[in-house]
C-alpha positions as CSV (number, residue, x, y, z in Angstrom):
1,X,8.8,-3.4,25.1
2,X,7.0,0.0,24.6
3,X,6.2,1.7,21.9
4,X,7.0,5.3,22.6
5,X,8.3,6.6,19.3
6,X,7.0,5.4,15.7
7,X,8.6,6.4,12.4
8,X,6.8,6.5,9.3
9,X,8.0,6.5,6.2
10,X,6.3,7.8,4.6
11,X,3.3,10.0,5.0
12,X,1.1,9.5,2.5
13,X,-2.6,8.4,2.0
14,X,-2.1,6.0,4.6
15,X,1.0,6.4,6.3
16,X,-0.3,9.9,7.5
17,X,-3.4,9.0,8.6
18,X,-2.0,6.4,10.5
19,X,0.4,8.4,12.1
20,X,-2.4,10.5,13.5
21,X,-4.0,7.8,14.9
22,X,-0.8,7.3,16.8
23,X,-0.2,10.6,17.7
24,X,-3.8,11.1,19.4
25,X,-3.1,8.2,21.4
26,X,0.1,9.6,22.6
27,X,3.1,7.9,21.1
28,X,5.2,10.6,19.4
29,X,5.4,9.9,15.3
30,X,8.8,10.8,13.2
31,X,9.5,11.2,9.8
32,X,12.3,12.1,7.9
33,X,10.6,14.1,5.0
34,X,14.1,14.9,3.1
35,X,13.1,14.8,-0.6
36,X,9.7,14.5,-0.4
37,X,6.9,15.9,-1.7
38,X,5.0,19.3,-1.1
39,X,1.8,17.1,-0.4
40,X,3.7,14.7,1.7
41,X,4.8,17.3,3.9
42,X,1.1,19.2,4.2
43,X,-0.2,15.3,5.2
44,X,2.7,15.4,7.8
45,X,2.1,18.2,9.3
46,X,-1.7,17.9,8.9
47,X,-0.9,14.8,11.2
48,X,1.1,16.3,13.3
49,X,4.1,14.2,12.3
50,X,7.5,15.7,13.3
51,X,10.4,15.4,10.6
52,X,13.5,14.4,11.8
53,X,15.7,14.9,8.8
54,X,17.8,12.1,8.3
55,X,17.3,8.2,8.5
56,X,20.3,8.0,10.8
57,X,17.9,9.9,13.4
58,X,14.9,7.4,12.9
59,X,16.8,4.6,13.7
60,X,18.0,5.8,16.4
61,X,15.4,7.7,18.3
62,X,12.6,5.1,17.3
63,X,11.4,1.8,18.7
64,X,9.5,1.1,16.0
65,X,9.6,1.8,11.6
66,X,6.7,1.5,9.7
67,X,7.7,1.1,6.0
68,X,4.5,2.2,4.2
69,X,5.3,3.3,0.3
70,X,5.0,1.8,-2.7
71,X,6.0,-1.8,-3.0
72,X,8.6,-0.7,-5.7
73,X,10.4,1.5,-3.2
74,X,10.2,-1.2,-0.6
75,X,13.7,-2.7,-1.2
76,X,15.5,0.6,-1.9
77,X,14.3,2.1,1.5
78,X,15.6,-0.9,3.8
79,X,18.6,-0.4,1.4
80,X,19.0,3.2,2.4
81,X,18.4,2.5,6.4
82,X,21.2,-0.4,6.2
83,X,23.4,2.7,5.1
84,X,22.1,4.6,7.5
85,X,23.3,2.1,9.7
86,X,26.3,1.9,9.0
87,X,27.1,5.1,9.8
88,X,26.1,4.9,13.5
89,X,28.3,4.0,16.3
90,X,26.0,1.6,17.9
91,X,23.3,-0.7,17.3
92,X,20.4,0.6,15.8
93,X,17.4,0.7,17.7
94,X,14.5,0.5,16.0
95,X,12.7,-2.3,14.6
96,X,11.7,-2.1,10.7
97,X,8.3,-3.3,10.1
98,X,7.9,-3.2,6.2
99,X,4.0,-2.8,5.7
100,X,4.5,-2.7,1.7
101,X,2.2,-4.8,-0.4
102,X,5.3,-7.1,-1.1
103,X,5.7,-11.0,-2.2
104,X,7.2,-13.4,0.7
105,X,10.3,-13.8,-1.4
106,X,10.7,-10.1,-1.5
107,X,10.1,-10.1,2.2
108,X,13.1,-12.4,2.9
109,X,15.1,-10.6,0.8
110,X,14.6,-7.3,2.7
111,X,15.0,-9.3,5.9
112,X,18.3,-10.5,4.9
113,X,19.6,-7.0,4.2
114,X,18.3,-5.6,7.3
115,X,20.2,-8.2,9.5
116,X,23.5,-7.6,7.5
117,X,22.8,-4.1,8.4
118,X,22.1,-5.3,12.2
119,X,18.5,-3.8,12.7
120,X,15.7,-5.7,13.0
121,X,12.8,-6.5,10.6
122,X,9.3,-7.8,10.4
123,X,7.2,-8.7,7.3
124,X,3.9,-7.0,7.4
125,X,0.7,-6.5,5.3
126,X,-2.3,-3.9,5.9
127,X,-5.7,-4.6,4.6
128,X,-8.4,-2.2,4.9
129,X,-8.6,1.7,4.2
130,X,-6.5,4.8,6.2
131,X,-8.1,5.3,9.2
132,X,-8.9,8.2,8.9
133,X,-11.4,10.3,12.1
134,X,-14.2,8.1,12.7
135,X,-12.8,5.0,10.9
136,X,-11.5,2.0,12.2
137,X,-7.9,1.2,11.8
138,X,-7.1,-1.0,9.0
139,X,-5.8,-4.8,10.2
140,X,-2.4,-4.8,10.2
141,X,-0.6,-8.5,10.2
142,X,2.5,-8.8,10.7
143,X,5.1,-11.8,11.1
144,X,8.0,-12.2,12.4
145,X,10.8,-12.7,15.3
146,X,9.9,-10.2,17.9
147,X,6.3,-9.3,16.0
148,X,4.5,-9.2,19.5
149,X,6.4,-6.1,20.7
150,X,4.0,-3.9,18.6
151,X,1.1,-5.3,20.3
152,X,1.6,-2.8,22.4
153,X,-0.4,-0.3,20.4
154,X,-3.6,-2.3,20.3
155,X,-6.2,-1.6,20.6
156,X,-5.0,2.1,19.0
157,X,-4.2,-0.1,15.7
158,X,-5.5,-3.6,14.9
159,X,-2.4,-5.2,15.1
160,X,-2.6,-9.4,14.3
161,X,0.3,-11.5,14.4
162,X,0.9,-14.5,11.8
163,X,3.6,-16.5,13.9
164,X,7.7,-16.3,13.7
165,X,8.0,-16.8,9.4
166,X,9.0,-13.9,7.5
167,X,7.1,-14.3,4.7
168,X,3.4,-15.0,6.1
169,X,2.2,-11.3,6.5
170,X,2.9,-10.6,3.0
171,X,1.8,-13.8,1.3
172,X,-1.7,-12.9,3.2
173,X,-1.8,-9.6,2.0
174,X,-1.1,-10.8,-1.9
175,X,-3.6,-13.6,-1.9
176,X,-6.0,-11.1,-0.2
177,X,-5.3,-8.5,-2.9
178,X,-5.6,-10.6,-5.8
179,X,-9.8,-10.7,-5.0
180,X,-9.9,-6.9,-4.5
181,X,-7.3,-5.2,-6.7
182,X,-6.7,-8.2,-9.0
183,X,-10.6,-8.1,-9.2
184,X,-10.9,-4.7,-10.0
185,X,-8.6,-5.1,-13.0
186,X,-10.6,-7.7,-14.2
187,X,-14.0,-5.6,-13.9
188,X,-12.2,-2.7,-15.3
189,X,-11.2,-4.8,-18.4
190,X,-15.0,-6.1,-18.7
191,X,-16.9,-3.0,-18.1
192,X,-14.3,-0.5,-20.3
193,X,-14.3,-3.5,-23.4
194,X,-18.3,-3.7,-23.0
195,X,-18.5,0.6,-23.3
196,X,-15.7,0.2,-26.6
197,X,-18.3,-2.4,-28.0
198,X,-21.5,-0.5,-27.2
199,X,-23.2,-3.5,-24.8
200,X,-22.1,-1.2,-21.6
201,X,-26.1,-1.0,-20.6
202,X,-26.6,-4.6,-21.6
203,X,-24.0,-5.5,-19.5
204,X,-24.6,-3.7,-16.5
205,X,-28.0,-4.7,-16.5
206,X,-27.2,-8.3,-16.6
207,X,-24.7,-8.1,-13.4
208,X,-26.8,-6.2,-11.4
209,X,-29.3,-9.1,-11.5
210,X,-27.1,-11.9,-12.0
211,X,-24.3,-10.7,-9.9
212,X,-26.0,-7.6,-7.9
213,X,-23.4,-7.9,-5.0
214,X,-20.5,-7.9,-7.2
215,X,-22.3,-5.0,-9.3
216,X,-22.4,-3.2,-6.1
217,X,-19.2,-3.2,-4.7
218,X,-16.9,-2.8,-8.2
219,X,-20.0,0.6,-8.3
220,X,-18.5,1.9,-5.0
221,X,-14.6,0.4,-5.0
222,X,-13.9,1.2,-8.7
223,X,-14.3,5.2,-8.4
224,X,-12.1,5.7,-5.6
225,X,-8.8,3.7,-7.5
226,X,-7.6,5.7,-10.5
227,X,-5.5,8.4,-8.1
228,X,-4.2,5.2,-6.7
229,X,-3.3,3.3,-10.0
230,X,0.6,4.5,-9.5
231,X,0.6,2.4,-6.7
232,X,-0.8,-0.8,-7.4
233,X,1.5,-1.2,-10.6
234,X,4.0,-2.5,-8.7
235,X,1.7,-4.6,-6.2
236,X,0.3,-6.6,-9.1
237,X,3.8,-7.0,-9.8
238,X,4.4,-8.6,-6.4
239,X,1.4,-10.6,-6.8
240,X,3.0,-12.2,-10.1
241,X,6.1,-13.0,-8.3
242,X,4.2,-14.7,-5.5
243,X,2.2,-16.9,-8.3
244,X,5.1,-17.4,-10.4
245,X,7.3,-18.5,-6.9
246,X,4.6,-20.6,-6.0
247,X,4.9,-22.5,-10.0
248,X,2.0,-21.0,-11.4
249,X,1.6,-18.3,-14.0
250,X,2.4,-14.8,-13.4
251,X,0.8,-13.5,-16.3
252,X,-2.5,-12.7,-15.0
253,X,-0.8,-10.1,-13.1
254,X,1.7,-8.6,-14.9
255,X,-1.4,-8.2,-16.9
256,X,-3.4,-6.2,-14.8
257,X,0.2,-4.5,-14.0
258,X,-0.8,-3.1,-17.5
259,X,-3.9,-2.3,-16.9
260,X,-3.2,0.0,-14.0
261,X,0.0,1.2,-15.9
262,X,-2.3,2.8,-18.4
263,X,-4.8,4.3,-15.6
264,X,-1.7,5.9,-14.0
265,X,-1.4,7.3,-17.6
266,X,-4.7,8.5,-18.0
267,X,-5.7,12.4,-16.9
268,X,-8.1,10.3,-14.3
269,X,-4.7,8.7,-12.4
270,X,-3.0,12.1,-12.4
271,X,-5.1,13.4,-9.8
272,X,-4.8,12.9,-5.6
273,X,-7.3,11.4,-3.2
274,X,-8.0,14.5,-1.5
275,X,-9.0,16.5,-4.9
276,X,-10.9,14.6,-7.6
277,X,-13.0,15.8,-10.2
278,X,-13.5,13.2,-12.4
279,X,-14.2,9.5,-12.2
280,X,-16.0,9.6,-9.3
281,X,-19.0,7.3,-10.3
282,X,-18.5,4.0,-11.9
283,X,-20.4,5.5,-15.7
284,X,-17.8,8.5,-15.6
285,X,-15.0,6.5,-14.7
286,X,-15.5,3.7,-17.5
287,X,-16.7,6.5,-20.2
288,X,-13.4,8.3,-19.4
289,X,-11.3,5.2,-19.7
290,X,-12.6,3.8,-22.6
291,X,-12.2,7.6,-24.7
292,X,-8.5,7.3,-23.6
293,X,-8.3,4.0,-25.3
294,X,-9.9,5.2,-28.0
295,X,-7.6,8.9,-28.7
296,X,-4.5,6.0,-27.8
297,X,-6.1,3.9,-30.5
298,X,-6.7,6.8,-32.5
């Protein structure tokens, strides 16, 4: 198969960048940008992602869908392509690669209306930054009945296939989040409780001997993730499913569910990637955090 035309939906902090990665390797990259947002139209056509205007058109002048959104508009998107669909005359002709940060059981779920629909659909999972000029891309895994089509684009993306189940690119991708983002909820707990009781110094004093590598990274990951709080609501979400499928508890996530829910609701998760001006070192951050707490407690 080749891979001369790539949708994706939609262009945001990662979708666009990957899109341009695309695009300067020569595949031409769609979107339908119907609805959207002012700044996901400048990152389209900063990308130089052409808008196509309807689904209809994506499934059928694509080979290939990449579904990259947040996980809680996963399910409504396959939803609206099956429609799509079903408005065509003939079978559609791309192939849906959801990319969302999604549990397996969702996965099967979206596979199971994209069939009934009669397009086809791959679980997938990215882990890594947007990769973005002078970055590497991201791995993308994805699993599947038909995954090693998109192998065509390697080495232009880092695609790695997980074998035929739907299901395995996503259960990756959660167990892989739950030691970055699931870890970041924990230190945001710990270092925002530790400000609130006065011991924030203490404490970050004590980690950067006891635990300097973990110090270190949660001091250059932590900054970067209130303007993408919104998102990861609903991944911790996911992550809870997977636990709670799997018989153990899913209230360590819905729990740090909350804990981005309130960043989101902070002035710090109101802003974008591309424009911050607070937060952006890990004392800021936590001193702004833990004064929203206390006006909220107020």
């Amino acid at each position: 198969m080749t891979i001369e035309t790539v949708g994706i939906m939609t262009p945001g902090d990662m979708g666009h960048a990957i899109g341009q990665r695309l695009g300067e390797a020569g595949i031409r990259v769609v979107t339908n940008l119907e609805g959207r947002s002012d700044r996901s139209r400048a990152l389209a056509k900063k990308a130089g992602i052409e808008d196509l205007g309807s689904d209809a058109a994506l499934l059928t002048e694509c080979d290939a869908i990449f579904s990259i959104m947040p996980p809680d508009q996963a399910a409504d998107f396959i939803s609206r392509m099956a429609n799509a669909a079903g408005t065509l005359g003939t079978k559609p002709k791309a192939l849906i690669a959801d990319l969302n940060a999604v549990a397996p059981s969702t996965a099967r779920q979206l596979q199971a209306t994209a069939e009934a629909a009669g397009f086809g659909f791959l679980d997938g999972g990215i882990i890594g930054g947007p990769p973005y000029p002078g970055r590497p891309s991201p791995r993308i895994y994805l699993s599947g009945p038909g995954a090693e089509a998109l192998t065509a684009i390697n080495p232009t993306l880092d695609i790695r296939l997980l074998g035929d189940e739907i299901g395995a690119a996503s259960a990756l991708k959660m167990c892989f989040a739950t030691m970055t983002k699931g870890v970041q909820a924990l230190a945001i707990q710990s270092f925002v409780t530790a400000e609130l009781e006065g011991v924030g110094p203490a404490l970050k004093a004590e980690m950067s001997g006891a635990l300097g590598p973990l110090m270190q990274s949660m001091a250059g990951s932590l900054p970067g993730m209130p303007p993408k709080a919104y998102r990861w609501v609903g991944e911790m979400e996911e992550i809870a499913k997977t636990y709670g499928d799997a018989g153990l508890t899913p209230k360590t996530f819905e729990g740090a569910a909350e804990i981005y829910r309130f960043i989101e609701s902070t002035p710090l998760g109101k802003e974008v990637v591309e424009n911050r001006t607070m937060g952006t070192d890990l004392d800021d951050l936590v001193t702004r955090l833990a004064d929203a707490l206390r006006e909220r407690r107020a």
